[in-house]
Backbone as CSV, one residue per row, in Angstrom:
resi,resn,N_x,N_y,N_z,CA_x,CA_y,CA_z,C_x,C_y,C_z
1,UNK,124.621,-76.708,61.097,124.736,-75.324,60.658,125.193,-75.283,59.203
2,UNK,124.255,-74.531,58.782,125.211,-74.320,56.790,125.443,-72.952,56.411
3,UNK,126.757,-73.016,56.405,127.982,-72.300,56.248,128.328,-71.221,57.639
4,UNK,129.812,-71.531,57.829,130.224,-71.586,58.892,131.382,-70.116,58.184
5,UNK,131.046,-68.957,57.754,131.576,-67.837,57.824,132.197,-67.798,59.261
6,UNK,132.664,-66.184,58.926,132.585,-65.328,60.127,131.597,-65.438,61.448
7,UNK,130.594,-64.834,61.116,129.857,-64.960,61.934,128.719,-66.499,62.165
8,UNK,129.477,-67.201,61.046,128.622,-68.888,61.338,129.613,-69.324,62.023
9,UNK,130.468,-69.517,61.918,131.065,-70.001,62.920,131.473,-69.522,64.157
10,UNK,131.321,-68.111,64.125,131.493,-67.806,65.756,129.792,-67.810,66.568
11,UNK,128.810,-68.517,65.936,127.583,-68.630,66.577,127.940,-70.138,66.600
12,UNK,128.273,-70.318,65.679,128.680,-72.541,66.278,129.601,-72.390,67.385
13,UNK,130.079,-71.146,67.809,131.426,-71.866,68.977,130.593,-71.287,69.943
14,UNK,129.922,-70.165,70.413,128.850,-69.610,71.575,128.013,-70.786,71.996
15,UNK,127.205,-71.179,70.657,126.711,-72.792,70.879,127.406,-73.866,71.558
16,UNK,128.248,-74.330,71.016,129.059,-75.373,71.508,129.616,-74.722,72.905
17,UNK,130.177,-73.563,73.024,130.100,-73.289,75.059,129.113,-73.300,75.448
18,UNK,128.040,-73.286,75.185,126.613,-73.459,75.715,126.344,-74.828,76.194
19,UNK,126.821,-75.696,75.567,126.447,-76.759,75.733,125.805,-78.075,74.263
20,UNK,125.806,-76.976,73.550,124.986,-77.708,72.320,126.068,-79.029,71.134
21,UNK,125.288,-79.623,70.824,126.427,-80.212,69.558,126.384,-79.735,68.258
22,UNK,127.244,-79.207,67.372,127.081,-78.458,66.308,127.901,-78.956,65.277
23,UNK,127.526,-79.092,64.526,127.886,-79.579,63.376,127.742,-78.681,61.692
24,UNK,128.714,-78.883,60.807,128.281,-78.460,59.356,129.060,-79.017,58.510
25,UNK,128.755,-78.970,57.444,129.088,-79.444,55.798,130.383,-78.769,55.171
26,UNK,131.416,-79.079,54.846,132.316,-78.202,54.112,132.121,-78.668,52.809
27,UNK,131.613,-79.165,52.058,131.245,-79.697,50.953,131.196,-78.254,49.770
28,UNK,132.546,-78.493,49.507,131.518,-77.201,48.383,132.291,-75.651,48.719
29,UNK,133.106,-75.675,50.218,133.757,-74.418,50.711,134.549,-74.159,50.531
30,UNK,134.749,-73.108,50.764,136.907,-72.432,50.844,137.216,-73.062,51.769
31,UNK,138.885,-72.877,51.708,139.472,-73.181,52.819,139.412,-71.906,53.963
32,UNK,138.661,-70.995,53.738,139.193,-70.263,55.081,137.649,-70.198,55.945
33,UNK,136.739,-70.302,54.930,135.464,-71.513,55.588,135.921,-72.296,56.669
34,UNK,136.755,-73.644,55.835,137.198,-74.816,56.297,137.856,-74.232,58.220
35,UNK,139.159,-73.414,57.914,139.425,-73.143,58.778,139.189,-72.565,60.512
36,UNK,137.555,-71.626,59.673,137.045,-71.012,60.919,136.577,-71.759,61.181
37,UNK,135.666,-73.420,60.732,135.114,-73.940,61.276,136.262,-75.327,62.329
38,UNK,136.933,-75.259,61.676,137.938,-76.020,63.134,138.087,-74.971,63.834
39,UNK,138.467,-73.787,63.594,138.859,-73.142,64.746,137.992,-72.784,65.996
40,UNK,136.648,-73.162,65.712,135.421,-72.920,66.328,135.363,-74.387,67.258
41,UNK,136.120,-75.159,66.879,135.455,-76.529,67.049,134.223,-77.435,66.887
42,UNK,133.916,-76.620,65.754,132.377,-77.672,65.321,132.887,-78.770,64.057
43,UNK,132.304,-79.511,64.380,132.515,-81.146,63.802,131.852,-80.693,62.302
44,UNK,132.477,-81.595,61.294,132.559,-81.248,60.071,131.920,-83.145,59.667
45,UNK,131.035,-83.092,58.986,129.916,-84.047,58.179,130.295,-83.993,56.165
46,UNK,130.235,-85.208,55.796,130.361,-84.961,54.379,129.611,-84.802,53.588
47,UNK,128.363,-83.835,53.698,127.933,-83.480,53.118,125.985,-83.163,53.420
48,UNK,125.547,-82.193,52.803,124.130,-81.605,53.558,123.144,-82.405,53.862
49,UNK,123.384,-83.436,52.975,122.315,-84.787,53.394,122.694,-85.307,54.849
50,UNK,123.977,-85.069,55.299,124.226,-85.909,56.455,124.141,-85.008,57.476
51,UNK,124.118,-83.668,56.951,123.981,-82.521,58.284,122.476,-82.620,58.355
52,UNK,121.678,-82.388,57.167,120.392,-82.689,57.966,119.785,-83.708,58.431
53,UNK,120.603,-84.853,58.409,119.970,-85.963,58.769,120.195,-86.460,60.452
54,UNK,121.208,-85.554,60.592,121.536,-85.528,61.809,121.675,-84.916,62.788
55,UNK,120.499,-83.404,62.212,120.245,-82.433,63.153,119.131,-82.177,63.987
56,UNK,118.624,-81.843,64.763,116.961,-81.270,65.286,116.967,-80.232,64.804
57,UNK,117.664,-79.086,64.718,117.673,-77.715,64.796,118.856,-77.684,63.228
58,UNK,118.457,-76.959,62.045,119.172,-76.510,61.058,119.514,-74.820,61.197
59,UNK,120.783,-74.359,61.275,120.894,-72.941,61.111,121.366,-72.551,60.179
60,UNK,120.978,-71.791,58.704,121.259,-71.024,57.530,121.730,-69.534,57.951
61,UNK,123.476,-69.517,57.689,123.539,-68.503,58.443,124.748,-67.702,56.802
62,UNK,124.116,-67.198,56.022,125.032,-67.134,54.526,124.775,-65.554,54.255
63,UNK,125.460,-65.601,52.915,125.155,-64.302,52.093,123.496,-64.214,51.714
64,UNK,123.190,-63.339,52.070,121.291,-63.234,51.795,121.335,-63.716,50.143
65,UNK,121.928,-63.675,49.195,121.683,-63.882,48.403,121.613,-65.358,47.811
66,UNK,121.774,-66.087,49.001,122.163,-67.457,48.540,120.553,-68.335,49.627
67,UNK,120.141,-67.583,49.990,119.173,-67.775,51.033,118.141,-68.696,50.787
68,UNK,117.689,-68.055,49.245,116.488,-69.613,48.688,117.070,-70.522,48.542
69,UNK,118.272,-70.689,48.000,119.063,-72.143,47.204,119.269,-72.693,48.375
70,UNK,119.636,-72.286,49.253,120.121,-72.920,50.574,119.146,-73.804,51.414
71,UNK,117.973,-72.988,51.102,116.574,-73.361,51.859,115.965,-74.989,50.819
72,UNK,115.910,-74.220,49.458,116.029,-75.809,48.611,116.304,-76.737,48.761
73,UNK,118.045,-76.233,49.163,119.233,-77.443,48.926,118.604,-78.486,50.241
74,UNK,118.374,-77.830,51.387,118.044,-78.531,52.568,116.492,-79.134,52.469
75,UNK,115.546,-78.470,51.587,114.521,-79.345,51.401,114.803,-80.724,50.427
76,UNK,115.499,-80.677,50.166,115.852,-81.683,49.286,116.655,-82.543,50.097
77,UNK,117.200,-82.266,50.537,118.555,-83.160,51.888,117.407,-84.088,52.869
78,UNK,116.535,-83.044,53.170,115.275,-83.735,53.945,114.673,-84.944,53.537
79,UNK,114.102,-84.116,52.441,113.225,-85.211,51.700,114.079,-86.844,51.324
80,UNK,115.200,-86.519,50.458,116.034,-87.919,50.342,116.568,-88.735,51.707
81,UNK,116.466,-87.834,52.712,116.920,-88.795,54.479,115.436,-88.988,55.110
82,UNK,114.093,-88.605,54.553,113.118,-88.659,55.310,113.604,-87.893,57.024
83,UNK,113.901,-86.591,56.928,114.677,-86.447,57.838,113.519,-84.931,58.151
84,UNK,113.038,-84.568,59.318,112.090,-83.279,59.606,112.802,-82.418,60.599
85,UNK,113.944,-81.668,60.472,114.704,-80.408,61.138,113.727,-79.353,61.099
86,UNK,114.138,-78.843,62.360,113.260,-77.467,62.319,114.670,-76.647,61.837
87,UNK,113.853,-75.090,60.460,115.282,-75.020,60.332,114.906,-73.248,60.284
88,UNK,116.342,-72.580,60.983,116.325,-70.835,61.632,116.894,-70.411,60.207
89,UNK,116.001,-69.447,59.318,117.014,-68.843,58.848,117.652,-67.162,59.336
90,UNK,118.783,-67.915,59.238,119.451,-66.439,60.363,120.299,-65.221,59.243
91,UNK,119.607,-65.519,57.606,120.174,-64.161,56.603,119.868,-62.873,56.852
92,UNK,120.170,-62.137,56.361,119.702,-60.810,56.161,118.798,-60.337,54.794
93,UNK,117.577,-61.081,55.226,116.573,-60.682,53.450,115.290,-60.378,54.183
94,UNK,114.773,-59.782,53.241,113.712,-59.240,52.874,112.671,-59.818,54.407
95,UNK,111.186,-59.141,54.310,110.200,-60.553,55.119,109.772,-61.341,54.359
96,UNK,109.463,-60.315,52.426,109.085,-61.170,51.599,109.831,-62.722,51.211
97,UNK,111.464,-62.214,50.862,111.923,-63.504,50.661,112.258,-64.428,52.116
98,UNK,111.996,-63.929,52.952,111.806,-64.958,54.170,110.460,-65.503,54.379
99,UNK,109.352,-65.091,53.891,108.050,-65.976,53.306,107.978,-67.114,52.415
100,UNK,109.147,-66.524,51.141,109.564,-67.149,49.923,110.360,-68.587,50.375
101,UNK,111.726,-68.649,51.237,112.209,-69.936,52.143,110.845,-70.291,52.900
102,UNK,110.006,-69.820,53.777,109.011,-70.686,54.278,108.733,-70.990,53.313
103,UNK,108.050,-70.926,52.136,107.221,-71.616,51.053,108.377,-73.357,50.658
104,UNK,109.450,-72.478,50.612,109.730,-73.444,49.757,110.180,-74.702,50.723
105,UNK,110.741,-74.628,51.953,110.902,-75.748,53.348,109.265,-75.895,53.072
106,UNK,108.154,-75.498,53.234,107.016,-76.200,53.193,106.783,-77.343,52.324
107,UNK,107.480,-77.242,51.416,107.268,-78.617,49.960,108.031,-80.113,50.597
108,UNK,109.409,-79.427,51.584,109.463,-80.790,52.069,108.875,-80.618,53.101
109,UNK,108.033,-80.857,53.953,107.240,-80.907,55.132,108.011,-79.984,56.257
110,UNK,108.458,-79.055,56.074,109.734,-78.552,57.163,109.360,-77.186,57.130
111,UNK,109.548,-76.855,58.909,109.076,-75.422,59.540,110.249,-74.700,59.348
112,UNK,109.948,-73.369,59.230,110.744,-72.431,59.412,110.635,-71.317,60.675
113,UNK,111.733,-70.916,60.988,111.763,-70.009,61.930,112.848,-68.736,61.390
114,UNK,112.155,-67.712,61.344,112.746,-66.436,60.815,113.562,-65.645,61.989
115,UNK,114.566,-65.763,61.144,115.871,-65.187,62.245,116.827,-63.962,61.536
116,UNK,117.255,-63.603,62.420,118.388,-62.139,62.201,119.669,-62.263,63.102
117,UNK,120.508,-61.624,63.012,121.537,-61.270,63.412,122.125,-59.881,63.418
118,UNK,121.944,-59.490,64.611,122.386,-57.626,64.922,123.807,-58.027,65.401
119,UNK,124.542,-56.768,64.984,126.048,-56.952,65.309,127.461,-57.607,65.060
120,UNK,128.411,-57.708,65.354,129.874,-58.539,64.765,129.764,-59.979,65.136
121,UNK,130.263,-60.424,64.454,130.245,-62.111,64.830,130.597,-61.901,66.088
122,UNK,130.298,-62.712,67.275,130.123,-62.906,68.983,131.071,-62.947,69.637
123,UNK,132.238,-62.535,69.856,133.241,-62.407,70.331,133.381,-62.652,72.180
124,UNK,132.189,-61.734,72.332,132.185,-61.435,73.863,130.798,-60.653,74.097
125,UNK,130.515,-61.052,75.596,129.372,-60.837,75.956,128.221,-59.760,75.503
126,UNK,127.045,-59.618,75.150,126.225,-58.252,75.054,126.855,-57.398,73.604
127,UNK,127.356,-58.415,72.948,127.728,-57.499,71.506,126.810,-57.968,70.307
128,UNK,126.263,-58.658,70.419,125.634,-59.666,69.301,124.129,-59.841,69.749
129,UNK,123.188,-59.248,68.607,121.692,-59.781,69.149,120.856,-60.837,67.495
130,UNK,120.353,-61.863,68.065,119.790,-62.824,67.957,117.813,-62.380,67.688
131,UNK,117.360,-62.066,66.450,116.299,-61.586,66.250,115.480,-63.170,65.707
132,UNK,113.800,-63.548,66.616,113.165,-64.884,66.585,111.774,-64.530,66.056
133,UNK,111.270,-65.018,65.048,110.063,-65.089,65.408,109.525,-66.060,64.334
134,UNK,108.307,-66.609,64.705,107.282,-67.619,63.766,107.377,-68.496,64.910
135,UNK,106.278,-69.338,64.496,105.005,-70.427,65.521,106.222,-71.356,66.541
136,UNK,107.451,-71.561,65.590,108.750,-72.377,66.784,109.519,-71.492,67.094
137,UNK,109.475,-70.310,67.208,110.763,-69.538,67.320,111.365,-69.599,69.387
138,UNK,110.111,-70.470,69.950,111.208,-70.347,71.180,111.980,-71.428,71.141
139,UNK,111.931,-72.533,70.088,112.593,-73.655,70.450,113.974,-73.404,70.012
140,UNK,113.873,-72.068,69.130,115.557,-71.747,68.710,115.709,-71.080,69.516
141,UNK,115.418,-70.287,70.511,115.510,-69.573,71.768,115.733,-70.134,72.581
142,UNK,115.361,-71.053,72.936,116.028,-71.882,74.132,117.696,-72.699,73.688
143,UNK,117.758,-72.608,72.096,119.457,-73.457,72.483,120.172,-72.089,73.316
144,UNK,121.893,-73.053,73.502,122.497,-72.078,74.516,123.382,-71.187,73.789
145,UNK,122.827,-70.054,73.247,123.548,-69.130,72.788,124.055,-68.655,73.493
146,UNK,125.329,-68.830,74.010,126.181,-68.517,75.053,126.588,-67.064,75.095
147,UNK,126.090,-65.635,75.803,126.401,-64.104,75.456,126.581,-63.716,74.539
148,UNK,125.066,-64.324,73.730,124.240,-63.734,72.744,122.800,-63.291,73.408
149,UNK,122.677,-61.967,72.967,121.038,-61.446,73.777,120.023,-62.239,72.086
150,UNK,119.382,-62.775,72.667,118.186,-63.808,72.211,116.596,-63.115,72.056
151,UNK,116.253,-62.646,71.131,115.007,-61.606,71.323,113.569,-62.094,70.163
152,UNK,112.671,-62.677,71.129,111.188,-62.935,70.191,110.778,-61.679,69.739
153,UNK,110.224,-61.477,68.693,109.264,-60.955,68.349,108.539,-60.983,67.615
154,UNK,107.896,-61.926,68.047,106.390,-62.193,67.411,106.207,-63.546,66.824
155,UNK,105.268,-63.689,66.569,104.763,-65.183,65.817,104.690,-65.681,64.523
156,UNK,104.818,-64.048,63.577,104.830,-63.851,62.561,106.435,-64.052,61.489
157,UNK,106.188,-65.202,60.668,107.208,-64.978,59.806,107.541,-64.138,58.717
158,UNK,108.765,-63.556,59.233,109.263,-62.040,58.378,109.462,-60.718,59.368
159,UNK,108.973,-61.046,60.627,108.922,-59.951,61.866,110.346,-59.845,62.076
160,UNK,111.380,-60.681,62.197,112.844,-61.156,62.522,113.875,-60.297,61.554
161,UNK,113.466,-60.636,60.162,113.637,-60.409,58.786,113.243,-58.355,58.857
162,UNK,112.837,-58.167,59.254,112.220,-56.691,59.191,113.094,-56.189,60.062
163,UNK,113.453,-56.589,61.103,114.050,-55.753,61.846,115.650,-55.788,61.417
164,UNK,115.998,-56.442,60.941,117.507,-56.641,60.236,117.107,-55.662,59.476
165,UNK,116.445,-55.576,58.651,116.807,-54.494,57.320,115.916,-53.258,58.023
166,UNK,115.882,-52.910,59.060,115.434,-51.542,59.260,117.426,-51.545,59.951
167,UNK,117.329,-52.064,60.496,118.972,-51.708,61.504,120.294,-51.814,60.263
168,UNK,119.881,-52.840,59.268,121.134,-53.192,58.628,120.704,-51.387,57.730
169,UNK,119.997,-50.882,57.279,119.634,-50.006,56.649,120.730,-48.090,57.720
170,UNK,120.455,-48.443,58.720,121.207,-47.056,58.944,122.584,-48.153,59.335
171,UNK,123.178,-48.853,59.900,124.563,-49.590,59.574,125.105,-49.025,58.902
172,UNK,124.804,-49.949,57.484,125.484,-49.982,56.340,125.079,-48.977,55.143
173,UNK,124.421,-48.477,55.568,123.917,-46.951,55.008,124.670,-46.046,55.562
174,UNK,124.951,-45.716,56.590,126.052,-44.605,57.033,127.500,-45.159,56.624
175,UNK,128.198,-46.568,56.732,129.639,-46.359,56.319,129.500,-46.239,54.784
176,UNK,128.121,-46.793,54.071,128.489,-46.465,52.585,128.957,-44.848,51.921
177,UNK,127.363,-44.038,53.335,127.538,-42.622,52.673,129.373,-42.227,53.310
178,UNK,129.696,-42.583,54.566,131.279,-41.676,54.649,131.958,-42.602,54.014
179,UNK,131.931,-43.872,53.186,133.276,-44.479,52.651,133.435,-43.411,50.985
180,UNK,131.636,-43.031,50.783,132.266,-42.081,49.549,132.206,-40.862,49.534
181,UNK,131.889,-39.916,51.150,132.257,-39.090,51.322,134.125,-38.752,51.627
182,UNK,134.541,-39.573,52.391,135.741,-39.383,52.371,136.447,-39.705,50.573
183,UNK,136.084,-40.842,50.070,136.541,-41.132,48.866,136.594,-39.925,47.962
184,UNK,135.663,-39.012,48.158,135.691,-37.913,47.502,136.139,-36.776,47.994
185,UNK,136.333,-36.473,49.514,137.467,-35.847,50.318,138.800,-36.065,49.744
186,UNK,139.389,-37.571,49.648,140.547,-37.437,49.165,141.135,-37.117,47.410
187,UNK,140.053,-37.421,46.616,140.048,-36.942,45.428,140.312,-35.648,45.008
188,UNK,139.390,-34.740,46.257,139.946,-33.183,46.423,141.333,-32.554,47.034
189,UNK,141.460,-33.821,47.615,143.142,-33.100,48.384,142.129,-32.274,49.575
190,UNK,141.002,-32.731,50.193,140.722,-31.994,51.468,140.727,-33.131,52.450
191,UNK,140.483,-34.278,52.527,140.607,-35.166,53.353,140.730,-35.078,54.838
192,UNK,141.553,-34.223,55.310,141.849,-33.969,56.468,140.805,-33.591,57.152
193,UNK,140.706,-31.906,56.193,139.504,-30.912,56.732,138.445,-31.949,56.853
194,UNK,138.052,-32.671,56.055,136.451,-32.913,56.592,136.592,-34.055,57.150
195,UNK,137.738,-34.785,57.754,138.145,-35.497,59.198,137.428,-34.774,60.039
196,UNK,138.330,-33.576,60.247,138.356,-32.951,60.976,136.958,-32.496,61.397
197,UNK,136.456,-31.835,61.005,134.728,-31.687,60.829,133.633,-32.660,61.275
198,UNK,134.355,-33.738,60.702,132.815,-34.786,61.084,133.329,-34.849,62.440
199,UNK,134.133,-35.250,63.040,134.661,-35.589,64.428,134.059,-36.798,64.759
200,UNK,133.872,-37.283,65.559,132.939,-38.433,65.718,132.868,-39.529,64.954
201,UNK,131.811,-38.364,64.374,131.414,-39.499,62.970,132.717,-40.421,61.895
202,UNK,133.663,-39.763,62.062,134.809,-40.318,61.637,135.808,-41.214,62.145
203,UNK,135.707,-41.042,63.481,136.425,-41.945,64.271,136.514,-43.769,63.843
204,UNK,137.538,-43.753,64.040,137.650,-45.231,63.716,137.151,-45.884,62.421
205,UNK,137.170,-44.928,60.797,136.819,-45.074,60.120,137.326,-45.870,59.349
206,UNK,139.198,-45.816,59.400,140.073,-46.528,58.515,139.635,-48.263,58.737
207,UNK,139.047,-49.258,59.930,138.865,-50.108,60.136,137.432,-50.593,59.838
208,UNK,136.141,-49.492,60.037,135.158,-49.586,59.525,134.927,-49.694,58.202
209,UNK,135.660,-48.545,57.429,135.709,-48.734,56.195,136.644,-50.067,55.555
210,UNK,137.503,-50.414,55.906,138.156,-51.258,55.103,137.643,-52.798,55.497
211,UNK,137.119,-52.796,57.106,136.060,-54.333,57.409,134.460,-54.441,56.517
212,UNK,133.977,-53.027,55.938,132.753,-53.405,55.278,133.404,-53.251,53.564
213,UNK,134.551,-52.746,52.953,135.074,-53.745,51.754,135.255,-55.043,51.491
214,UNK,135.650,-55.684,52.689,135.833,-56.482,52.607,134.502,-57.930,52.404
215,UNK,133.547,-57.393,52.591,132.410,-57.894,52.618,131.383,-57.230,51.747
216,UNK,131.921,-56.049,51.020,131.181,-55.470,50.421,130.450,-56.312,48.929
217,UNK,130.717,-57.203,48.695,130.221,-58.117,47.652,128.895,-58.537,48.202
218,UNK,128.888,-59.360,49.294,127.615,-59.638,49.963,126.718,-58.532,50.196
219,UNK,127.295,-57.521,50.452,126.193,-56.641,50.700,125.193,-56.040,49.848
220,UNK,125.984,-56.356,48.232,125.310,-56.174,47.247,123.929,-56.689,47.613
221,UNK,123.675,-57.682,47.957,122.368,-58.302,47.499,121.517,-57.978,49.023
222,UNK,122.145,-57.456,49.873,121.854,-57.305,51.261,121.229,-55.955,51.076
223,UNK,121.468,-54.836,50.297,120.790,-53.739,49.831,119.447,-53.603,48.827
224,UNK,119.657,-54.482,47.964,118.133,-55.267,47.522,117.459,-55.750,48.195
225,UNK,117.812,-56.327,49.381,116.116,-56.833,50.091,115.996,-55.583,50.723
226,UNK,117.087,-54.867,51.443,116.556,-53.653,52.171,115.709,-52.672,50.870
227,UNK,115.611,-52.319,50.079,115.120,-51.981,48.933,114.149,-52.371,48.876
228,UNK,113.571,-53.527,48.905,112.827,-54.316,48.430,112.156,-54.264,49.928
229,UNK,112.321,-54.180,51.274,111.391,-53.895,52.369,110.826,-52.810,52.262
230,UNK,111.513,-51.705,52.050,110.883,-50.177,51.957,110.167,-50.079,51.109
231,UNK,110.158,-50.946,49.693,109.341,-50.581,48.955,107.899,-50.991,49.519
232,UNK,108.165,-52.204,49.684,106.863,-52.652,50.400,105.967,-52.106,51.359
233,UNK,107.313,-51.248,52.087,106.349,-50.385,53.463,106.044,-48.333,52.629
234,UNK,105.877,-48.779,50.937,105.708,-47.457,50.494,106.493,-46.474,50.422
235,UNK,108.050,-46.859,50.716,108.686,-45.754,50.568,109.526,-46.423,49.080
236,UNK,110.335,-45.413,48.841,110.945,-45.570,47.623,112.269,-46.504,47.639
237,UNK,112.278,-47.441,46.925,113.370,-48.286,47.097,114.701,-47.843,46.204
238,UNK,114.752,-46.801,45.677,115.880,-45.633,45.123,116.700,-46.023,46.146
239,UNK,116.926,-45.037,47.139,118.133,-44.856,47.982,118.756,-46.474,48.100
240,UNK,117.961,-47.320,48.581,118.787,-48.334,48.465,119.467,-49.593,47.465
241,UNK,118.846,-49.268,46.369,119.237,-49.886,45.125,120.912,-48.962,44.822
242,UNK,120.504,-47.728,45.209,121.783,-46.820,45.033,122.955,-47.369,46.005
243,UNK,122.612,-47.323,47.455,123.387,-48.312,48.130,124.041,-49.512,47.312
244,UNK,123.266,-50.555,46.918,123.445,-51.378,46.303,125.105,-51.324,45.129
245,UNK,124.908,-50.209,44.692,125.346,-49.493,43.351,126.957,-49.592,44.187
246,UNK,127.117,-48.162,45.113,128.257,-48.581,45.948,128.685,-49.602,46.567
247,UNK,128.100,-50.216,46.702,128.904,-51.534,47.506,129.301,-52.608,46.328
248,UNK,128.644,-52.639,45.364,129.386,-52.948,43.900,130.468,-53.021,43.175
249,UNK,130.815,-51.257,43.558,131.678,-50.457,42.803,132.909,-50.726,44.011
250,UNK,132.704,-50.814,45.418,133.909,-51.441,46.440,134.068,-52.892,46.267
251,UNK,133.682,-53.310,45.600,133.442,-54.695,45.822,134.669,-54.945,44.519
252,UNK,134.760,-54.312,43.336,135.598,-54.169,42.529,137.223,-54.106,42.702
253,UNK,137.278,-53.409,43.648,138.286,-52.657,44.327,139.001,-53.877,44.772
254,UNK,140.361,-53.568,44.882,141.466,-54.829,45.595,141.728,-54.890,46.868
255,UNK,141.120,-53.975,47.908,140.778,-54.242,49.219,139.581,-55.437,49.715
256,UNK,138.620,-55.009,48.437,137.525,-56.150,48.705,137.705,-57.775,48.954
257,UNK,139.199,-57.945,48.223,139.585,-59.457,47.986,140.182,-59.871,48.936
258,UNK,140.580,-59.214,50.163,140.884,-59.853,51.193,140.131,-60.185,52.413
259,UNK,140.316,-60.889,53.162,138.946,-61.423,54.312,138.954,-60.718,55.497
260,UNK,138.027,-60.127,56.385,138.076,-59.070,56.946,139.274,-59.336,58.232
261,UNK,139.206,-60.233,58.492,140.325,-60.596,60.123,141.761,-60.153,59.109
262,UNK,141.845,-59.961,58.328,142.985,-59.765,57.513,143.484,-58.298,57.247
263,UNK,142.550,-56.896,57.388,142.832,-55.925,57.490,142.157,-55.257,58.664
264,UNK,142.711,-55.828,60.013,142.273,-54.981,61.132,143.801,-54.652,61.413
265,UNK,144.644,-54.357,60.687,145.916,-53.717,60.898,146.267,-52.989,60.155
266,UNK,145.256,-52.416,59.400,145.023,-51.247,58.419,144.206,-49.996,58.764
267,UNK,145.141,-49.333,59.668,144.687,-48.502,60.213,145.103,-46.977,59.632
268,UNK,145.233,-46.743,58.695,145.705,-45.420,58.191,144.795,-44.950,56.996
269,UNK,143.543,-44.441,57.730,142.723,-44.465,56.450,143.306,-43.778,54.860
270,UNK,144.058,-42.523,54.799,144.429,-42.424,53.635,144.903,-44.191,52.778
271,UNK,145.806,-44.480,53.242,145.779,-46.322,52.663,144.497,-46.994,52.330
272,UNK,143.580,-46.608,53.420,142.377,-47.584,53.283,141.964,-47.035,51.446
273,UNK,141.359,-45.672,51.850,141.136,-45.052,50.669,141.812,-45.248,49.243
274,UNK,143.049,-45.342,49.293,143.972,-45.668,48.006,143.631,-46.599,47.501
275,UNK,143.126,-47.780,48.452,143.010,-49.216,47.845,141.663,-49.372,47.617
276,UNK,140.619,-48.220,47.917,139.188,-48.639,47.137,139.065,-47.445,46.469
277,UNK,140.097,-46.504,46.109,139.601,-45.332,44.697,139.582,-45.979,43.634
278,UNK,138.172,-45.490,43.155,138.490,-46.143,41.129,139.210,-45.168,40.714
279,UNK,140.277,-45.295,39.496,140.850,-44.641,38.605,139.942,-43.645,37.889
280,UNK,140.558,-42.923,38.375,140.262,-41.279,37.613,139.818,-41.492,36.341
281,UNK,138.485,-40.654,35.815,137.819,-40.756,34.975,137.119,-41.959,34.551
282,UNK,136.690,-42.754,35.120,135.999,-43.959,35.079,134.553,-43.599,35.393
């Protein structure tokens, strides 16, 4: 597996209760990388040449924006071990740039299988879905994703890839629009009132909002491929370049710098808010 985040490493530990052997590279990581991946219990290799040399199955599970280099880095790991992994990429990009990784695993002789990820890293049963498709996609379907729902569709690479950015698109499109609707609630001193109002829609916002700051850097580039799908399917890739724009401008912010398991005890959204307002007149 390369890179063992949040949600990489809680798909290496579903795996490994499944039954599987899992392995990845810290070569190159943080320590809180480092950490989730012991805490997962997946075995740690010195370096990508030795993870692919010693895998059947490669899983790319990163910031979409790191998605080609990653796909490179491992054609190259291949090629110097004479080593042929089938390898899932499980980012959140485009179908185009998930064509773009097939191209480029094609130079070292190596298949791809286009993958997604719906939902929070896997905690517990029926929360987490697993999106497959291209010519091997049941052979990544059959490891034991242990209460993860596992879903083909189709044969086509980029089918996997499409359905992430239609879902990641109302997601992270709705907490962007209420993180700066409220942001601008509290700027007015009305905050409450239009709590109050959305009802629902607000619930449980102080944790929503302050778990997608915290990740809001990645998402930067996670709003460009969604951008970059719509354009393709003829609609205007505006709204989400604008997305893009906000998750930027949180990403700035000193809530952003902490790691999300780190503010699920930040529950008072006025706080949340304080710590991602920009300074007045900016």
């Amino acid at each position: 597996m390369v890179s063992t985040g949040a949600i990489g490493s809680a798909i290496g530990r579903v795996l490994r209760e499944g039954g599987a052997e899992v392995v990845t590279t810290l070569d190159g990581r943080s320590e809180r990388t480092a950490r989730l991946a012991r805490e997962a219990g997946i075995d740690c290799l010195p370096d990508l040449d030795a993870l692919v040399c010693e895998s059947d199955v490669v899983l790319s599970v990163a910031p979409p924006g790191q998605a080609e280099a990653i796909a490179r880095s491992i054609g190259a790991a291949a090629t110097s071990t004479e080593s042929t992994p089938l390898v899932a990429d499980l980012n959140a990009i485009s179908p185009s740039t998930a064509r773009s990784v097939e191209d480029a695993l094609a130079t070292a002789g190596l298949e791809l299988v286009d993958g997604s990820i719906s939902g929070p890293p896997p905690s517990r049963p029926g929360t987490t879905r697993i999106y497959l498709s291209g010519r091997r996609a049941a052979e990544v379907a059959a490891l034991p994703f242990a209460g993860v729902d596992v879903i083909r569709v189709g044969d086509e690479v980029g089918s996997a890839s499409a359905v992430k950015m239609c879902t990641a698109s109302v997601y992270k499109g709705t907490v962007a629009l209420l993180t700066q609707a409220l942001l601008t609630a509290r700027a007015n001193g009305v905050l409450e009132h239009v709590v109050g109002d959305l009802g629902e829609l607000a619930d449980g916002a102080a944790r929503t909002i302050a778990r997608s700051a915290t990740k809001s850097g990645r998402y930067v580039a996670e709003m460009h491929e969604i951008a970059s799908t719509q354009a393709a399917a003829g609609l205007t890739p505006a709204l989400f370049e604008a997305m893009a724009v906000v998750y930027a401008a949180l990403a700035e912010q000193p809530l952003a710098g902490q790691a999300p398991e780190d503010v699920d005890t930040l529950l008072d959204l006025d706080l949340v808010l304080a710590r991602l307002a920009p300074e007045r007149g900016r």
